[in-house]
C-alpha positions as CSV (number, residue, x, y, z in Angstrom):
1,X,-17.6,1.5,-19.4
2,X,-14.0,2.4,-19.8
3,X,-14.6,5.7,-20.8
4,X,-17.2,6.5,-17.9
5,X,-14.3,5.1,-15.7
6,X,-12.0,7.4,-17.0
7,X,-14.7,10.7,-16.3
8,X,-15.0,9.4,-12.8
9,X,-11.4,9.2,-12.2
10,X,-10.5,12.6,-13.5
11,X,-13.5,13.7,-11.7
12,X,-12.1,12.4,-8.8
13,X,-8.6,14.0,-9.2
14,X,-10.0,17.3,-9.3
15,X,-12.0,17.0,-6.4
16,X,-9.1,15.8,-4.6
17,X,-7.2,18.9,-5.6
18,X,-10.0,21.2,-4.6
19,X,-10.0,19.3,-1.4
20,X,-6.3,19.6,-0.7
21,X,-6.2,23.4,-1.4
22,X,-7.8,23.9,2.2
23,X,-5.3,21.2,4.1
24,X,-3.7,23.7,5.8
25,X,-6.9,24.2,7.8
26,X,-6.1,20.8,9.1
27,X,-3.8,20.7,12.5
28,X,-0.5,18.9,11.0
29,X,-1.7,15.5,13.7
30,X,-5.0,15.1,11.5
31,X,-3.3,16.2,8.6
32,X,-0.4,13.2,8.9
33,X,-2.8,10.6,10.0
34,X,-5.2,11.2,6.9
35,X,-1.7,10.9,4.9
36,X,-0.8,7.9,6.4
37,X,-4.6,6.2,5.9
38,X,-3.6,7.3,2.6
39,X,-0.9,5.2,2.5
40,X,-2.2,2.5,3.6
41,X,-5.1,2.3,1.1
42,X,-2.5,2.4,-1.9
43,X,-0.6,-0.7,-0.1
44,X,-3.8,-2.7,0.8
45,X,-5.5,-2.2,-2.6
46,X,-2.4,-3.3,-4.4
47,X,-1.6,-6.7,-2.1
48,X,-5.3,-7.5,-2.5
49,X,-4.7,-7.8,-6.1
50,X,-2.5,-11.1,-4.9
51,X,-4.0,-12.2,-2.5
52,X,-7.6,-11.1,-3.1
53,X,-7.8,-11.3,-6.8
54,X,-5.3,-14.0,-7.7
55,X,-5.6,-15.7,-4.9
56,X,-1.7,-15.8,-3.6
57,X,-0.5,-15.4,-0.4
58,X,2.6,-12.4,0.1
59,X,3.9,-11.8,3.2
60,X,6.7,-9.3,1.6
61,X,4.8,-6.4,0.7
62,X,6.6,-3.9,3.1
63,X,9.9,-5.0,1.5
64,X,8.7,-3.6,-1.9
65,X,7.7,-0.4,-0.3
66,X,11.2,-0.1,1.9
67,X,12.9,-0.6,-1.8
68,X,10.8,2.3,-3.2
69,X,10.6,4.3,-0.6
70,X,15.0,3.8,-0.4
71,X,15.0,4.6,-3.8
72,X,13.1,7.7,-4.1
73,X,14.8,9.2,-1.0
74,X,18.0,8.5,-2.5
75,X,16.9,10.5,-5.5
76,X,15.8,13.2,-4.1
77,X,18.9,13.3,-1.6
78,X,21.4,13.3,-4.8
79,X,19.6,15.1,-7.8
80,X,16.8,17.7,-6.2
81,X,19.4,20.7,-6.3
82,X,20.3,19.7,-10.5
83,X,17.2,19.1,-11.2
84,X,15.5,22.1,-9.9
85,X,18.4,24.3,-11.0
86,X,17.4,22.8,-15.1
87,X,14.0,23.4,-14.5
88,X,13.8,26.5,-12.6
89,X,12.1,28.4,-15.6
90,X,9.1,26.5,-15.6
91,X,8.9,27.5,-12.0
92,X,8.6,26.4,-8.4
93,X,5.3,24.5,-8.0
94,X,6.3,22.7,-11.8
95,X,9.8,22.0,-11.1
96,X,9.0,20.2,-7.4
97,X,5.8,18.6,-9.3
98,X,8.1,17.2,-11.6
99,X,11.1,16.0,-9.8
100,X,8.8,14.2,-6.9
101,X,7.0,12.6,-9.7
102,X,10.0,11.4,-11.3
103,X,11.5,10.4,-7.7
104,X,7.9,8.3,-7.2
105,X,7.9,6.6,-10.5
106,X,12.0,5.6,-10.4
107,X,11.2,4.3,-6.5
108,X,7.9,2.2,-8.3
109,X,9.7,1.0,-10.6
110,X,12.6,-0.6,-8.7
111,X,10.1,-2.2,-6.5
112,X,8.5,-3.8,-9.4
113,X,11.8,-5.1,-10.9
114,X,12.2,-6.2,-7.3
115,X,9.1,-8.0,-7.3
116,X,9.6,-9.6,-10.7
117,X,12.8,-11.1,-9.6
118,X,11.3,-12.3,-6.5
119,X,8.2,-13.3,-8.5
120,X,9.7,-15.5,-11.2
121,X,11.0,-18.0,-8.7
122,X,9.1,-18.1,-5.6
123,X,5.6,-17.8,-7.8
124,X,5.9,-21.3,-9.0
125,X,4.9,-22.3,-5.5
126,X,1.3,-22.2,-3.9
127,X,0.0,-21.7,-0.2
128,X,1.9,-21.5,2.4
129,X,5.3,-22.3,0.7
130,X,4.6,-19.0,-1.1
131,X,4.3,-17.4,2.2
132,X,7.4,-18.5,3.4
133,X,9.1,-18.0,0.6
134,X,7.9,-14.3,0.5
135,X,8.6,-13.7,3.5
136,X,11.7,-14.3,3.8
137,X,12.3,-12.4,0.6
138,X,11.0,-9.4,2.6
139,X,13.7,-10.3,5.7
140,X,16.4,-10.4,3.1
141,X,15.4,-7.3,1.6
142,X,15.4,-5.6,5.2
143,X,18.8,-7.1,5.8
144,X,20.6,-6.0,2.7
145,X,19.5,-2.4,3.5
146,X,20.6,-2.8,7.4
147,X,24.3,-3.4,5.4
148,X,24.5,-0.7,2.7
149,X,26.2,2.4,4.6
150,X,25.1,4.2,1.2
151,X,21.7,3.6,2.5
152,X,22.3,4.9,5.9
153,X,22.5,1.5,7.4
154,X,20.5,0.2,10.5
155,X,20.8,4.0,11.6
156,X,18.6,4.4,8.9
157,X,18.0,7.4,5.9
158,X,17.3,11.3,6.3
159,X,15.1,12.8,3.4
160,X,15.9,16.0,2.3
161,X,12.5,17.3,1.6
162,X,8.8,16.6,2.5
163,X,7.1,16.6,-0.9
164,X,4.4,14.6,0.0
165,X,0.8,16.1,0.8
166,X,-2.8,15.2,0.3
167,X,-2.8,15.3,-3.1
168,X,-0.3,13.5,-4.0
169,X,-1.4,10.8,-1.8
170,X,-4.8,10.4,-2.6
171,X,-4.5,11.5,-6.3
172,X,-2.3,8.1,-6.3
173,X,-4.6,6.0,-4.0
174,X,-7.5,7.1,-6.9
175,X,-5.5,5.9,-9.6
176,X,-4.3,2.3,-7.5
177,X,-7.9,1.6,-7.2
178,X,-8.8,3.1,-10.7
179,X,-5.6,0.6,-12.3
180,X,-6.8,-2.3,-10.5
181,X,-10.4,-2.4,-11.1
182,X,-10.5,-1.9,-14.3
183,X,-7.4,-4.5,-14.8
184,X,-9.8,-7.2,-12.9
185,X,-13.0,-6.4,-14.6
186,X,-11.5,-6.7,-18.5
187,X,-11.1,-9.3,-20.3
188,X,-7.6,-9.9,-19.9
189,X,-8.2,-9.3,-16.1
190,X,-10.5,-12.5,-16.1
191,X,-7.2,-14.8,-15.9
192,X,-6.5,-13.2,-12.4
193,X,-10.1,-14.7,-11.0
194,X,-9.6,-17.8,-13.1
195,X,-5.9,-18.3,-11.3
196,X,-7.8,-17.9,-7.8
197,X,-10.3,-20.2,-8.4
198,X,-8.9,-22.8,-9.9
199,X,-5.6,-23.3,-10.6
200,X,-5.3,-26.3,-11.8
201,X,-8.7,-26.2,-14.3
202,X,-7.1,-22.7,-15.7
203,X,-3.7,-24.8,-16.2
204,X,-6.0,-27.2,-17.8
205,X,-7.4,-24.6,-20.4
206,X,-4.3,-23.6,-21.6
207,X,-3.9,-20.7,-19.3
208,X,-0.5,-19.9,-17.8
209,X,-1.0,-19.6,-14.7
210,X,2.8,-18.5,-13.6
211,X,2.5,-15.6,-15.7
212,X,-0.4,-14.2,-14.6
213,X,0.5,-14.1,-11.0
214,X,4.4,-13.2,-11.7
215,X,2.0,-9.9,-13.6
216,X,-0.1,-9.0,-10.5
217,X,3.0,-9.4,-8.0
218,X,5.1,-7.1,-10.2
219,X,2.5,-4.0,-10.1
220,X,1.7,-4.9,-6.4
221,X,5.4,-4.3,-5.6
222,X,5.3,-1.0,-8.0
223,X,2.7,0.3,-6.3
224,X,3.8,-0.5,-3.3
225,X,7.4,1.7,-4.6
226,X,5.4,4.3,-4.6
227,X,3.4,4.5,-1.5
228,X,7.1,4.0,0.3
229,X,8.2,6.9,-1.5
230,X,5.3,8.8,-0.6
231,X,6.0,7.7,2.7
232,X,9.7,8.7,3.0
233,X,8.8,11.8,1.8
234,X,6.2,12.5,4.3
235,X,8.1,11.2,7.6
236,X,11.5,12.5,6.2
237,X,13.3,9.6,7.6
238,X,13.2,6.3,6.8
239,X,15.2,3.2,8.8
240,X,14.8,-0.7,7.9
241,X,12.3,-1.1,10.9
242,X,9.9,0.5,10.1
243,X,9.4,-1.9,6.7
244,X,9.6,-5.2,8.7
245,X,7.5,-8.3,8.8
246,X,4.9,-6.7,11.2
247,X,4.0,-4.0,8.4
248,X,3.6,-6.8,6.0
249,X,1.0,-8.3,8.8
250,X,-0.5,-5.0,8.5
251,X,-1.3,-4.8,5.0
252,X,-2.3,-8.7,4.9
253,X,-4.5,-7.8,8.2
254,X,-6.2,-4.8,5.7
255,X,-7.3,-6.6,3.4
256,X,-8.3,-9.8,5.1
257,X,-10.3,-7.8,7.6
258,X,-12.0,-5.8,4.6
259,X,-12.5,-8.6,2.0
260,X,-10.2,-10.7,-0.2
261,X,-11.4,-9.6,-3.2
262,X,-13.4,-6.5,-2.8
263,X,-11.6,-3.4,-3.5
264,X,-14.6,-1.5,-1.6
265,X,-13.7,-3.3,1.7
266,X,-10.1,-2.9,1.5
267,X,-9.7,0.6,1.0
268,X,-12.5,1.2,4.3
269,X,-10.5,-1.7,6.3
270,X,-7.1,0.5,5.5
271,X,-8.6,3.9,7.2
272,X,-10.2,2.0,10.1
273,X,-7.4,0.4,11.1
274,X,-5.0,3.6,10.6
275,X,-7.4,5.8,12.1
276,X,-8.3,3.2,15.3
277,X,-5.3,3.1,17.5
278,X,-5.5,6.7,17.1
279,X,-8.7,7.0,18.7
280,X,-8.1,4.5,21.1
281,X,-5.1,6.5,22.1
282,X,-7.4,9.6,22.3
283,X,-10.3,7.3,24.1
284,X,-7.7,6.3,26.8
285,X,-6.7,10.3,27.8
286,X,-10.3,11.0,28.7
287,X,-10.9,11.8,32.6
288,X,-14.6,10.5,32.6
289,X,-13.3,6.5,31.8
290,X,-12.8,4.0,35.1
291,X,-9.3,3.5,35.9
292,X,-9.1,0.1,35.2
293,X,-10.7,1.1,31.8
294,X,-7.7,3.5,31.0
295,X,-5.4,1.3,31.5
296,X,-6.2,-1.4,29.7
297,X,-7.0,1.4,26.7
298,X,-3.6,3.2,27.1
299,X,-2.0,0.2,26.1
300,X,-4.1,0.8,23.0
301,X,-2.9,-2.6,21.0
302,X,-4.9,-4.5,23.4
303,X,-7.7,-3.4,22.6
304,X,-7.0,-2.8,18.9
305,X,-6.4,-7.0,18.9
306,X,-9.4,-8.1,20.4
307,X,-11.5,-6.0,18.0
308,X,-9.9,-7.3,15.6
309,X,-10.6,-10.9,16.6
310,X,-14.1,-10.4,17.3
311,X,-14.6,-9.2,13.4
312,X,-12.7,-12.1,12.6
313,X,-15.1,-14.3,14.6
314,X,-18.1,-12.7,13.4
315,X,-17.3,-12.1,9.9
316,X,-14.3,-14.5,9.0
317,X,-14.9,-13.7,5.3
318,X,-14.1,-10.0,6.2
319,X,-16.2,-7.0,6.7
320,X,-17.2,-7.0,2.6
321,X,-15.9,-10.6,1.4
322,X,-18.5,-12.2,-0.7
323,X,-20.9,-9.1,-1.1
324,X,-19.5,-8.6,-4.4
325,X,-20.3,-12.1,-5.6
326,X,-24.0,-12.0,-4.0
327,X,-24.5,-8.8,-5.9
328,X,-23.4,-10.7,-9.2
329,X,-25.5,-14.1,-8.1
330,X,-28.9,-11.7,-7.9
């Protein structure tokens, strides 16, 4: 099963390269919001492994990717000219390659030691406490960057360069989902399901429970490094705003509206709700729609909030919550 997982995904990384070959076919508007649903897919699918899988509750995802995304700029800004310079013999497209990888893995990996320090104390608590807690660890994370003049302060961070491109992004959304799967579905990954089920009966068995969720918010906050570097390096500026607690809400509304738990749901929640205030934006413009009708669609988060509560409504469980476990049941 492993193995067959391992085809697909490489499978699915050289498709995604094909694919990418012919981006610059795409108008540079399409081109950055398919990035950006790309984003958002590597964010959702990691939370849901706390909240869907374990069964947690984080409200501080965005300050794991404002750490990452701090950190890879900050890379890039300092070391891209040494770097390149040492490995300018292996050539352009190798050197860039390698020093944007490099810049994405040191940005996930200070998110994740970020996360574990958060992790170790605030994971000890359950529900809404943990909410709290991690959201105000994802204020405090906001704040501290607002202060650091290093960091560019509240005027926020310049990039240098824009390394990121569909690849990149979807190349790492494949191998979020590909990570996390197959992480949940082993044996090992059984203690995650046991935690969200029952806590207390796993605490029972001898299972420790602390551990396990301290282990799936640490790579949450790596991955979510790494989509904030891919993001940095796509927008070429980053500022503390734009990794406040509303972005947090935006990742918890992802996978919420798609399906605690199902990986499937998340990752087509994350490119609806990217790609819908776009299209209500687009919707609004047209010269055919009643004038009360363009109104109300020009101020497009209307709209966007009531659909969202009507899915809510109708399918509290979320657009694929619990199709997994019927599947299993049959």
């Amino acid at each position: 099963m492993i193995e067959r997982h391992k085809v697909t995904l490489l499978v699915t990384l050289a498709a995604i390269f094909a694919v990418s070959r012919f981006a610059s076919h795409i108008g540079p508007y399409y081109y950055q919001i398919i990035l950006f649903a790309g984003i958002n897919v590597i964010l959702a699918t990691s939370l849901n492994l706390v909240n869907g899988y374990t069964g947690q509750f984080s409200l501080g995802h965005a300050g794991f990717m404002s750490v990452g995304a701090y950190a890879a700029a900050m890379f890039t800004n300092n070391e891209s000219v040494g770097v390149l310079s040492a490995l300018k013999p292996l050539g352009t497209f190798a050197s860039i390659s390698i020093l944007f990888g490099v810049a994405l893995l040191l940005g996930g990996l200070a998110a994740a030691v970020t996360g574990l320090l958060v992790g170790i104390p605030s994971l000890r608590l359950k529900g809404d406490y943990l909410a709290i807690v991690t959201l105000g660890f994802g204020e405090i994370i906001k704040v501290v960057i607002e202060n650091v003049d290093a960091l560019g302060g509240a005027r926020g961070l310049s990039v240098s360069a824009g390394y990121t491109n569909l690849f990149w992004v979807f190349a790492t959304a494949a191998i979020t989902i590909y990570v996390v799967l197959n992480l949940v579905n082993s044996t090992y990954g059984r203690g995650f399901l046991t935690v969200r089920d029952d806590e207390i009966a796993a605490e029972a068995m001898g299972i420790n429970t602390t551990k396990y969720k301290v282990l799936a918010f640490t790579l949450a906050a790596f991955f979510a490094g790494i989509a904030g570097g891919l993001y940095a390096h796509l927008t070429q500026f980053i500022n503390p705003e734009g990794f406040n607690f509303l972005k947090s809400v935006d990742i918890v509304t992802m996978v919420i509206l798609g399906g605690m738990g199902s990986t499937g749901g998340v990752v087509f929640a994350a490119i609806v709700l990217t790609i819908l205030p776009e299209w209500l934006r687009w919707l609004s413009e047209r010269p055919y729609l009643p004038h009360w009708l363009g109104g109300l669609l020009e101020n497009r988060m209307i709209p966007y909030s009531l659909l969202l509560i009507l899915l809510m409504l109708l399918r509290p469980q979320g657009i694929f919550g619990g199709l997994h476990m019927n599947r299993k049941r049959a």
